[in-house]
Backbone as CSV, one residue per row, in Angstrom:
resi,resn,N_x,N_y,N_z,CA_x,CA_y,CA_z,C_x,C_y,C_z
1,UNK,-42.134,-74.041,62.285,-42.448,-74.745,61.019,-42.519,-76.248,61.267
2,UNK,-43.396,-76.561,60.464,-43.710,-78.134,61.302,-42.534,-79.223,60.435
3,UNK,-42.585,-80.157,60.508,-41.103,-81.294,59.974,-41.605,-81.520,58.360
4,UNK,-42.968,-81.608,57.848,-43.155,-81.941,57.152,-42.376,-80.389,56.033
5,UNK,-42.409,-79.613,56.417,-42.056,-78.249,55.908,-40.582,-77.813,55.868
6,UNK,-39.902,-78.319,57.202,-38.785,-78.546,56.825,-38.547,-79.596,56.139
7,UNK,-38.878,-80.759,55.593,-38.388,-81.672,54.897,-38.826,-81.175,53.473
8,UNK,-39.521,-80.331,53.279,-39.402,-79.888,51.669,-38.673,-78.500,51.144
9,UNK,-38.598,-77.826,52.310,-37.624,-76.736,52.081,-35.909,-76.863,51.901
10,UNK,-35.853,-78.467,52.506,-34.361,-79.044,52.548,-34.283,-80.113,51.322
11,UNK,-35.262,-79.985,50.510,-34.496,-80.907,49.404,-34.449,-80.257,47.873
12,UNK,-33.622,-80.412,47.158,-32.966,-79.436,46.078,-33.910,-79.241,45.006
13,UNK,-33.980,-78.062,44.546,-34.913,-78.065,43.497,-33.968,-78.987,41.967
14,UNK,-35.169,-79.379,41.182,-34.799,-80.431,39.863,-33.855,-79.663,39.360
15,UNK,-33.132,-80.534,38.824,-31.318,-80.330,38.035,-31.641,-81.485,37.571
16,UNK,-30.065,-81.688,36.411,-30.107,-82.364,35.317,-28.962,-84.169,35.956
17,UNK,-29.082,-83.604,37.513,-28.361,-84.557,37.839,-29.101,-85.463,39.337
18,UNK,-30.470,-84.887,39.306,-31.348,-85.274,40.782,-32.623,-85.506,40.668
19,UNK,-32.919,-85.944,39.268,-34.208,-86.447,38.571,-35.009,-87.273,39.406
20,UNK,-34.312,-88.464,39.529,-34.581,-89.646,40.818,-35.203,-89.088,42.044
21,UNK,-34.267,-89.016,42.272,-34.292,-88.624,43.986,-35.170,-87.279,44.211
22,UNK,-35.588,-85.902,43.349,-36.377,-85.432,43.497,-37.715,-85.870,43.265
23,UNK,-37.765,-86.739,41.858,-38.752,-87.109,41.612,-39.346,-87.961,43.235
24,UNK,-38.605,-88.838,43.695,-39.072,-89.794,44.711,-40.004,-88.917,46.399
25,UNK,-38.619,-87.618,46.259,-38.887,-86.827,47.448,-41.020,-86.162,46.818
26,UNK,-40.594,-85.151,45.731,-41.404,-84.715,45.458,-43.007,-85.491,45.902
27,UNK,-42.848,-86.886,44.989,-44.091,-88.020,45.354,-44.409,-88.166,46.487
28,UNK,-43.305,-88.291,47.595,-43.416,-88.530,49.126,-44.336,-87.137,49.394
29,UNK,-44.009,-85.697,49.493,-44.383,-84.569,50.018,-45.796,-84.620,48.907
30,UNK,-46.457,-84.800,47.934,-47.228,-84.717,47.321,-48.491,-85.662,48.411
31,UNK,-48.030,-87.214,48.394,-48.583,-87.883,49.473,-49.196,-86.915,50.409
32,UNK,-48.404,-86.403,51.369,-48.231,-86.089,52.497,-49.265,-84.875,52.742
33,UNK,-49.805,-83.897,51.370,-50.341,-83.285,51.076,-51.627,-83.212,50.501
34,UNK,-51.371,-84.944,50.309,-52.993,-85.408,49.903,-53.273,-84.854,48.429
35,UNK,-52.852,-84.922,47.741,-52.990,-84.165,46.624,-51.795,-84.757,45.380
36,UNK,-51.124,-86.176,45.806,-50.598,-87.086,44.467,-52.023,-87.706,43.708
37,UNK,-52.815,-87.446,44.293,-54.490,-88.633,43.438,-54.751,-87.829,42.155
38,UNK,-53.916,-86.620,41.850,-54.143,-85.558,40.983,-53.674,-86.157,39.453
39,UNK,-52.467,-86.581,39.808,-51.370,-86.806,39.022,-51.701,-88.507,38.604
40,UNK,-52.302,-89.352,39.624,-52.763,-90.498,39.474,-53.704,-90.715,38.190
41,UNK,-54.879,-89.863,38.552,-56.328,-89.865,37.932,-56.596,-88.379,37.415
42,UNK,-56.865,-88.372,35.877,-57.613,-87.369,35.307,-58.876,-86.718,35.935
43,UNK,-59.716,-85.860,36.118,-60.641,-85.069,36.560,-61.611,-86.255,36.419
44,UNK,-61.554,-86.222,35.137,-62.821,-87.327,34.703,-62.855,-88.975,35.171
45,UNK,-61.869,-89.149,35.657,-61.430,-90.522,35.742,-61.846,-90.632,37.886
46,UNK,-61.430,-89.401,38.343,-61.766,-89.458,39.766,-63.140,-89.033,40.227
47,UNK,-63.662,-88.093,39.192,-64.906,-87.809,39.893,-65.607,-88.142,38.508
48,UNK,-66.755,-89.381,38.699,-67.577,-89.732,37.433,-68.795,-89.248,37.418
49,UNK,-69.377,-88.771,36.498,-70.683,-88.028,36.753,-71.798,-88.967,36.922
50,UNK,-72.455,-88.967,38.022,-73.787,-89.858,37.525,-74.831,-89.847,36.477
51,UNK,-75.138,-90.883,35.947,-76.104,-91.018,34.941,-76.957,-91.502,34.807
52,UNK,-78.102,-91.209,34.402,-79.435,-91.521,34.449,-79.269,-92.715,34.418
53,UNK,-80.455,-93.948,34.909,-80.284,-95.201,34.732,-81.618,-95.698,34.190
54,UNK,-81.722,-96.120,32.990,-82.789,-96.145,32.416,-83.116,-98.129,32.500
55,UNK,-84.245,-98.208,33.272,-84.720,-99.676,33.509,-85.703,-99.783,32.147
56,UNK,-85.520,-100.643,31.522,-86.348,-101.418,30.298,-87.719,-101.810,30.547
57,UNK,-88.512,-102.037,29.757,-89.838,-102.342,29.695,-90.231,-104.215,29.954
58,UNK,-90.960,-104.190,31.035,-91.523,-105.543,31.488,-92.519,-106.320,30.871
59,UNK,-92.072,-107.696,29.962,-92.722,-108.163,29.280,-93.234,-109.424,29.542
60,UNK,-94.887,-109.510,29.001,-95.001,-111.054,29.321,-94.419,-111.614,27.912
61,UNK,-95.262,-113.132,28.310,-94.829,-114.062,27.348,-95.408,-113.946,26.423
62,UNK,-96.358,-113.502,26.040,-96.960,-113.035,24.705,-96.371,-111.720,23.898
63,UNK,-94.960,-111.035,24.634,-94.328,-110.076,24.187,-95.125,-108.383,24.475
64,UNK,-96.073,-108.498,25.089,-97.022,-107.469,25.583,-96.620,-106.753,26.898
65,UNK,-96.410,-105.757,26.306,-95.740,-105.199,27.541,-96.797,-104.701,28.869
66,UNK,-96.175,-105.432,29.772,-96.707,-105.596,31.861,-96.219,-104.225,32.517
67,UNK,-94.951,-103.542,32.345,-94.876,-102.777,32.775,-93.879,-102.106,32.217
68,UNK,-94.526,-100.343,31.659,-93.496,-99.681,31.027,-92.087,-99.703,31.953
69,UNK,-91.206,-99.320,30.940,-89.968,-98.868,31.320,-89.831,-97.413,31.485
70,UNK,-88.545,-97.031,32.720,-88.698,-95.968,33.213,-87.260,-95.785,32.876
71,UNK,-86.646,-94.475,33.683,-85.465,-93.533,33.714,-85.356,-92.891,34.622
72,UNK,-84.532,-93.810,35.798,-83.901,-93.385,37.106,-83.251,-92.030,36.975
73,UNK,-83.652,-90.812,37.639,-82.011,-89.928,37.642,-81.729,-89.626,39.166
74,UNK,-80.039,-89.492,38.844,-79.374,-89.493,39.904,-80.005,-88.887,41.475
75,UNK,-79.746,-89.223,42.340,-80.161,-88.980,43.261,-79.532,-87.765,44.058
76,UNK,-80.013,-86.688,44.871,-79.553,-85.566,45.448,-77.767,-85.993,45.923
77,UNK,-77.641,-87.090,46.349,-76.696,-87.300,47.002,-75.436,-87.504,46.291
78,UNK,-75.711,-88.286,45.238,-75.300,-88.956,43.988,-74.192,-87.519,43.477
79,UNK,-75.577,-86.725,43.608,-75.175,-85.413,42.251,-73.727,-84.659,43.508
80,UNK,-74.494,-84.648,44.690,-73.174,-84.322,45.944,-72.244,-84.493,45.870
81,UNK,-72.450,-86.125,46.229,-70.832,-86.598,46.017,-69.972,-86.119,44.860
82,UNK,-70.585,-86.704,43.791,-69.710,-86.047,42.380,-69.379,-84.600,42.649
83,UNK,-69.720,-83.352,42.828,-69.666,-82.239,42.848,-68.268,-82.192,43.916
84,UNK,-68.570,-83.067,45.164,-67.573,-82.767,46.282,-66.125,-82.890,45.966
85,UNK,-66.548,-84.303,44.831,-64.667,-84.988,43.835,-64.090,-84.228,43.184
86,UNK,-65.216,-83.640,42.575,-64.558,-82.755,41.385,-63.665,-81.358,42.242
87,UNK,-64.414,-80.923,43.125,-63.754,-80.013,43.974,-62.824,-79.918,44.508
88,UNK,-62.380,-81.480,45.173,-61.304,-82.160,45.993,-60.199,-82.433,44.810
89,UNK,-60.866,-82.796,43.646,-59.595,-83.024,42.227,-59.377,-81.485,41.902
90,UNK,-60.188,-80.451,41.833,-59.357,-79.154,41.614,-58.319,-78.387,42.054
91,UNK,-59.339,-78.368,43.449,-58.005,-78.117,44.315,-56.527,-78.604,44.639
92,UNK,-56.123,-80.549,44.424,-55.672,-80.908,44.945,-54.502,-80.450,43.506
93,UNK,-55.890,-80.686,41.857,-54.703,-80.317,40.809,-53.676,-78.898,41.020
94,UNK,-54.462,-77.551,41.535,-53.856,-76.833,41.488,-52.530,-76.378,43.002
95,UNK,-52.897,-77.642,43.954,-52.161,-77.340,45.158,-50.455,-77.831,44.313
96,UNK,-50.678,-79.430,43.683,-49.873,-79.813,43.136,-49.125,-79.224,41.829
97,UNK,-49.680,-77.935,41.590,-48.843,-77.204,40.353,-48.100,-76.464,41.343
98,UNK,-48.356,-75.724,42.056,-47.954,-74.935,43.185,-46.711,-75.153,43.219
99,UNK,-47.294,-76.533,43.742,-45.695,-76.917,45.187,-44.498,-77.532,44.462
100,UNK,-45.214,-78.439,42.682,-43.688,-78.681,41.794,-43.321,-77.136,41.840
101,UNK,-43.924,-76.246,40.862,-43.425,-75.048,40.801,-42.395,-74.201,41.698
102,UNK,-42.777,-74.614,42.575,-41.466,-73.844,43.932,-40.236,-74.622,43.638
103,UNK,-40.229,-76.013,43.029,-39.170,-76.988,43.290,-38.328,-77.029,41.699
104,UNK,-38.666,-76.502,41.148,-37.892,-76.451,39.281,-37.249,-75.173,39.129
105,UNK,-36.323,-74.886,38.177,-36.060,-73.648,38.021,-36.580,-73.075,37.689
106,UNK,-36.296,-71.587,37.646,-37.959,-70.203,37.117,-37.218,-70.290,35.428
107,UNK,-36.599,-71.048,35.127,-36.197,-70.793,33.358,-37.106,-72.395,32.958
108,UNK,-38.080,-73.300,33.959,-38.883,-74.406,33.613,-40.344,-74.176,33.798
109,UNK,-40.391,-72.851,34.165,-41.828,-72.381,34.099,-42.623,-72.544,33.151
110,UNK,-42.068,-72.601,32.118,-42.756,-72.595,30.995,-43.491,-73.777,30.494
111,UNK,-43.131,-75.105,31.109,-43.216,-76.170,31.007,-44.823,-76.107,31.932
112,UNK,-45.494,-75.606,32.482,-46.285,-75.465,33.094,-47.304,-75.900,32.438
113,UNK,-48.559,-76.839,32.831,-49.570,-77.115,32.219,-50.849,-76.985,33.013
114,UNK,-51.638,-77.202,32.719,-53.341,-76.955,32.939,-53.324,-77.889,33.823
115,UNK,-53.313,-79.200,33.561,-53.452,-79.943,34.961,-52.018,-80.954,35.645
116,UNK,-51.392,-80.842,36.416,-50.395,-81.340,37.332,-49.810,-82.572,36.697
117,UNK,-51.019,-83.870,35.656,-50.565,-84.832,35.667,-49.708,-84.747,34.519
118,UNK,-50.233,-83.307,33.380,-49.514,-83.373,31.993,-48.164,-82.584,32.705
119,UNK,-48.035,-81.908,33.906,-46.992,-81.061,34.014,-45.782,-81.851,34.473
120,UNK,-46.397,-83.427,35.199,-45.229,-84.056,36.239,-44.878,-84.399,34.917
121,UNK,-45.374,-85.396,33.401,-45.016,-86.048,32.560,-44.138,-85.239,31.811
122,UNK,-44.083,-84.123,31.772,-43.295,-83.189,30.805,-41.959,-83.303,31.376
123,UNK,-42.030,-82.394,32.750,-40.791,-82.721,33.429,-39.828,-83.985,33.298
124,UNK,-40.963,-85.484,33.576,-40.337,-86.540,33.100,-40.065,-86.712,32.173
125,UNK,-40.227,-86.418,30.777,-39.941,-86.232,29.356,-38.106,-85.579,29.294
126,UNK,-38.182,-84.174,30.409,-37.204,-83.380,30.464,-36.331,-83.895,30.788
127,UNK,-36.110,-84.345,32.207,-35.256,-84.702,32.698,-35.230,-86.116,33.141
128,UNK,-36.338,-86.708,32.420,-36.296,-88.750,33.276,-34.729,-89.221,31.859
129,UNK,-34.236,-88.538,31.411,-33.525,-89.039,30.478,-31.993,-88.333,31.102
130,UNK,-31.319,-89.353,31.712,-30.064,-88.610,32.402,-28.515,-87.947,31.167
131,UNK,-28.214,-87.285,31.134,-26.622,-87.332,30.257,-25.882,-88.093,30.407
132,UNK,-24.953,-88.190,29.361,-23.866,-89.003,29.805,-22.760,-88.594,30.858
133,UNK,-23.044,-86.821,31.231,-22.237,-86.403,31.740,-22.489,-86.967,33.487
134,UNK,-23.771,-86.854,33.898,-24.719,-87.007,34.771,-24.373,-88.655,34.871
135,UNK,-24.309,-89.577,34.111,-24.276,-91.431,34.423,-22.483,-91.470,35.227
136,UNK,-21.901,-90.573,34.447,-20.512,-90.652,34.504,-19.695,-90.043,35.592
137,UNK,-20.485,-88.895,36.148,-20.664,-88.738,37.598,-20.902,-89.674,39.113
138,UNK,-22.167,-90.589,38.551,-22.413,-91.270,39.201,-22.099,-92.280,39.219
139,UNK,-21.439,-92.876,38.240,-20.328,-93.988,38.288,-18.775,-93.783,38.716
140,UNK,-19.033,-92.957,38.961,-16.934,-92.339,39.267,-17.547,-92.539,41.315
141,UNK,-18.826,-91.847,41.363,-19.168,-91.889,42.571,-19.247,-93.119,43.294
142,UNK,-19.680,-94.023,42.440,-19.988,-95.817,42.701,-18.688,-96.253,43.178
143,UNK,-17.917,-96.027,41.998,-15.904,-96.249,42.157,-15.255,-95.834,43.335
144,UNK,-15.566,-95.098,43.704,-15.189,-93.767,44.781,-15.489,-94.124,46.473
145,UNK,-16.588,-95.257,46.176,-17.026,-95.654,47.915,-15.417,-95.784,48.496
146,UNK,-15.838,-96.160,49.739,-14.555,-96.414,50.320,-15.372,-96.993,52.255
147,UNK,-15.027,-98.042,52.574,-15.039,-98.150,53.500,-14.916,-97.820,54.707
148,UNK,-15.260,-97.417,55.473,-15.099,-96.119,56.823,-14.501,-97.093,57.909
149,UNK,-13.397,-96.916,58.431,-12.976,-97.383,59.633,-13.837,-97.369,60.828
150,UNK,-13.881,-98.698,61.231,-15.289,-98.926,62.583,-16.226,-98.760,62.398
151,UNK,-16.709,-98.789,61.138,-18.140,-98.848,60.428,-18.525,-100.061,59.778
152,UNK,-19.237,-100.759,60.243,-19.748,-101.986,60.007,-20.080,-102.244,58.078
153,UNK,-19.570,-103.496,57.861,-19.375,-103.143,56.170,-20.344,-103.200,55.466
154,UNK,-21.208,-103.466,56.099,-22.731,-104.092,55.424,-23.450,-102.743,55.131
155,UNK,-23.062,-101.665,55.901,-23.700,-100.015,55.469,-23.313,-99.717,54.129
156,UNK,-21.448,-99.951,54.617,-21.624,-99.726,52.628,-21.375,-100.212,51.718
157,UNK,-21.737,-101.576,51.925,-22.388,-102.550,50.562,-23.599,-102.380,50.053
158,UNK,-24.462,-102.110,51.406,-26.134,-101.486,50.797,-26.013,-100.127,50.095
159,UNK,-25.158,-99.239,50.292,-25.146,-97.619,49.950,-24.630,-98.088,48.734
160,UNK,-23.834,-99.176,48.125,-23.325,-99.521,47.388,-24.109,-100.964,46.400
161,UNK,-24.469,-101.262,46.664,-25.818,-101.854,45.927,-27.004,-101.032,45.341
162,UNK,-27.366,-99.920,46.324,-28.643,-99.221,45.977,-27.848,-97.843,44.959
163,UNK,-26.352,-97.497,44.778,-26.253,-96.438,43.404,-26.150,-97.456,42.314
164,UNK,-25.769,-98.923,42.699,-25.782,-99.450,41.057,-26.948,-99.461,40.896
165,UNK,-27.762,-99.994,41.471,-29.042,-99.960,41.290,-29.791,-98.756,40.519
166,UNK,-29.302,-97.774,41.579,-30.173,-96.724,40.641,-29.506,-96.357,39.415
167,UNK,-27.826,-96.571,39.113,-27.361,-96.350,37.890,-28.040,-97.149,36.888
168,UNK,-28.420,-98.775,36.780,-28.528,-99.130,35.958,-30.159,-98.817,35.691
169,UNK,-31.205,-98.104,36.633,-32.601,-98.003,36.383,-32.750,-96.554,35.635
170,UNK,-31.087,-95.922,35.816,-31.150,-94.612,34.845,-30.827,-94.930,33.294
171,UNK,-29.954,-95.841,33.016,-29.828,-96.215,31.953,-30.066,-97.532,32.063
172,UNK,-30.611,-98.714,31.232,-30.654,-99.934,30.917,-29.381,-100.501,30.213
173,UNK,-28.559,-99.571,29.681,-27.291,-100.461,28.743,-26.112,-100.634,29.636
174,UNK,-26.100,-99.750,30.689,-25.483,-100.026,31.722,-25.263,-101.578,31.911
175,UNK,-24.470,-102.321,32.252,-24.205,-103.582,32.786,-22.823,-103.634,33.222
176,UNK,-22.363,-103.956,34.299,-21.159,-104.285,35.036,-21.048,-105.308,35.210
177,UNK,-20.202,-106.415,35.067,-20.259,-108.043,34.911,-20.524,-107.571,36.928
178,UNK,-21.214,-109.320,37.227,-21.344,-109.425,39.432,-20.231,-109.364,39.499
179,UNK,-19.112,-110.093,38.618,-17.226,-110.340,39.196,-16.908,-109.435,39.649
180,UNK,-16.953,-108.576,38.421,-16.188,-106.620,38.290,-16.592,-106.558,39.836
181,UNK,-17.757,-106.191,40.172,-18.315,-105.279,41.708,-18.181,-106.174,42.552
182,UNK,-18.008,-107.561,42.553,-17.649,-107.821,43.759,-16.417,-107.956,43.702
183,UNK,-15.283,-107.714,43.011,-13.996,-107.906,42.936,-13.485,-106.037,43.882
184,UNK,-14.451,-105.280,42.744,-14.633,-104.332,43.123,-14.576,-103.850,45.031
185,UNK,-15.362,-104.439,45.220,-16.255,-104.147,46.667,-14.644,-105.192,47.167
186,UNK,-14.164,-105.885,46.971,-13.278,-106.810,47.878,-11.743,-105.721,47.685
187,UNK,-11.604,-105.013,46.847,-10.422,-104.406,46.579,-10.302,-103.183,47.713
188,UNK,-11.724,-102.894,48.116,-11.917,-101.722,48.783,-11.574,-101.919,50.485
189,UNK,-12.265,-103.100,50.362,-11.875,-103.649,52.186,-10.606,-103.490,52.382
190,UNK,-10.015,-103.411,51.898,-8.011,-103.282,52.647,-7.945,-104.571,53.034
191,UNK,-6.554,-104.423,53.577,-5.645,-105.370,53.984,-6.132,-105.657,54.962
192,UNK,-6.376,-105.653,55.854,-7.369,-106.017,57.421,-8.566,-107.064,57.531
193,UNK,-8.728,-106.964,55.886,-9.626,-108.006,55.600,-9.174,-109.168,54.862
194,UNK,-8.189,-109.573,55.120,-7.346,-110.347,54.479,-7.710,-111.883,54.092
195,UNK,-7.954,-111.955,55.103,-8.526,-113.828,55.721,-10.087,-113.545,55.310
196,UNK,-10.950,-112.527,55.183,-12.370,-112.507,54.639,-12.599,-112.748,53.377
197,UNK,-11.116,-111.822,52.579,-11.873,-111.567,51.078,-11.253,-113.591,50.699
198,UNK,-10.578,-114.324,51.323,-9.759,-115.573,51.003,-10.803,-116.513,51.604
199,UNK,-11.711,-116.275,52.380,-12.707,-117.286,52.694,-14.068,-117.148,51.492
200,UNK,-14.074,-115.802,50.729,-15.132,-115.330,50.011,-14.141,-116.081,48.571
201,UNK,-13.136,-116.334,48.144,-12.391,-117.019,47.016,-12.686,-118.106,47.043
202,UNK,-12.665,-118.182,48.412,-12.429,-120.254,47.686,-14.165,-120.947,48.072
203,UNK,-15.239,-119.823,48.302,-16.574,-120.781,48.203,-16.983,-120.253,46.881
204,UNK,-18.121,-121.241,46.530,-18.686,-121.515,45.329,-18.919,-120.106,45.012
205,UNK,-18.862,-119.516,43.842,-19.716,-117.658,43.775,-21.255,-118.101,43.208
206,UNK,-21.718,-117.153,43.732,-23.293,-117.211,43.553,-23.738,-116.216,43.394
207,UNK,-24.074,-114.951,42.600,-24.071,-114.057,42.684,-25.861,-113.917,41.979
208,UNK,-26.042,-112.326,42.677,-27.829,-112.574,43.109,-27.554,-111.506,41.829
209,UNK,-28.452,-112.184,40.967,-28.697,-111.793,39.685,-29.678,-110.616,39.502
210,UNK,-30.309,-109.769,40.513,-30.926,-108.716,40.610,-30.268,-107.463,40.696
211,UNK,-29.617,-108.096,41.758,-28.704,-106.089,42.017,-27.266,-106.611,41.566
212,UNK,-26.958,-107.768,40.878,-25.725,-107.790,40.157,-24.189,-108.046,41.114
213,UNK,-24.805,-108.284,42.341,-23.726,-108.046,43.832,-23.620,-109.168,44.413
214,UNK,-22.422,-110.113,44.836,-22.469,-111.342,45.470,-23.405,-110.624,46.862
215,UNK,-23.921,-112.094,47.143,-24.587,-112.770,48.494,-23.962,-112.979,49.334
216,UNK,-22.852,-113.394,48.754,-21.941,-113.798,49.977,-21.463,-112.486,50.734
């Protein structure tokens, strides 16, 4: 089985707690399959039909018409191409019902639609809206880091930057003052870091107003 196959057989089908992260995997393997342009662009929007092109009538200056006007139609190739899009958008819509379908539960079948892009939006309707049970999970999880002995700390300040991150892009009312998490993140270093977290006290705080996490 080739890697691309194991990497979709190893990631969890949608739950009410892996919205994100499937959603992200799913997009990646959709890519990969050539067949996210589905979900991008409507039928009509990727393959446009050609249309006659009708040139106007050539007039002199006395308003007398020099040379009628005509009505281009599409050309053999024209009509090709279009035919080839529409083919490449069918297929790619129905590869992409497929392969969500393997990845949801068989009690979300039902949610199933005609074309891939109304089916990803439903899902997102379903589950882009996390519980409180689901935020509260993942904030006990945030709480919960812990520093690994002989593991360089900067691994998990990033592992620890990127769940607030995604906590607060699951909910917006979310807000943790920068103090809290970096007081936070300094409580966690232990005692070993003694003379670090006391050189990080006494400089100016500056805290990077994006991911809510000192710089320093």
């Amino acid at each position: 089985m080739s890697s691309n196959g194991n990497s979709f057989a190893n990631f969890e089908n949608l739950n009410a707690n892996n919205s994100t992260l499937w959603s992200n995997n799913m997009k990646n393997y959709l890519h990969i399959q050539n067949c996210w342009f589905a979900i991008e662009k409507e039928k009509s929007e990727y393959a446009v039909r050609p249309r006659p092109t009708n040139i106007p009538p050539v007039l002199a200056a006395d308003g007398t018409i020099t040379t009628p006007g005509s009505t281009i139609q599409p050309t053999d190739k024209q009509l090709k191409d279009y035919d080839d899009k529409l083919k490449d958008w069918e297929e790619a819509n129905q590869k992409a019902i497929g392969i969500i379908g393997m990845k949801i539960p068989t009690n979300l079948s039902h949610l199933q639609k005609d074309t891939v892009k109304s089916f990803w939006e439903t899902l997102k309707t379903q589950y882009g809206k996390v519980g409180t049970a689901a935020l509260v999970t993942k904030l006990l999880d945030l709480f919960r880091m812990t520093f690994k002995p002989g593991q360089n700390p900067a691994v998990t300040i990033d592992s620890f930057q990127n769940k607030y991150i995604e906590i607060t892009s699951l909910n917006d009312k979310i807000a943790i003052p920068e103090f809290v998490l970096c007081t936070l993140l300094m409580h966690k270093l232990g005692r070993g870091w003694d003379n670090f977290i006391s050189n990080i006290m006494t400089n100016e705080y500056t805290p990077d107003k994006t991911t809510g996490v000192d710089e320093h």
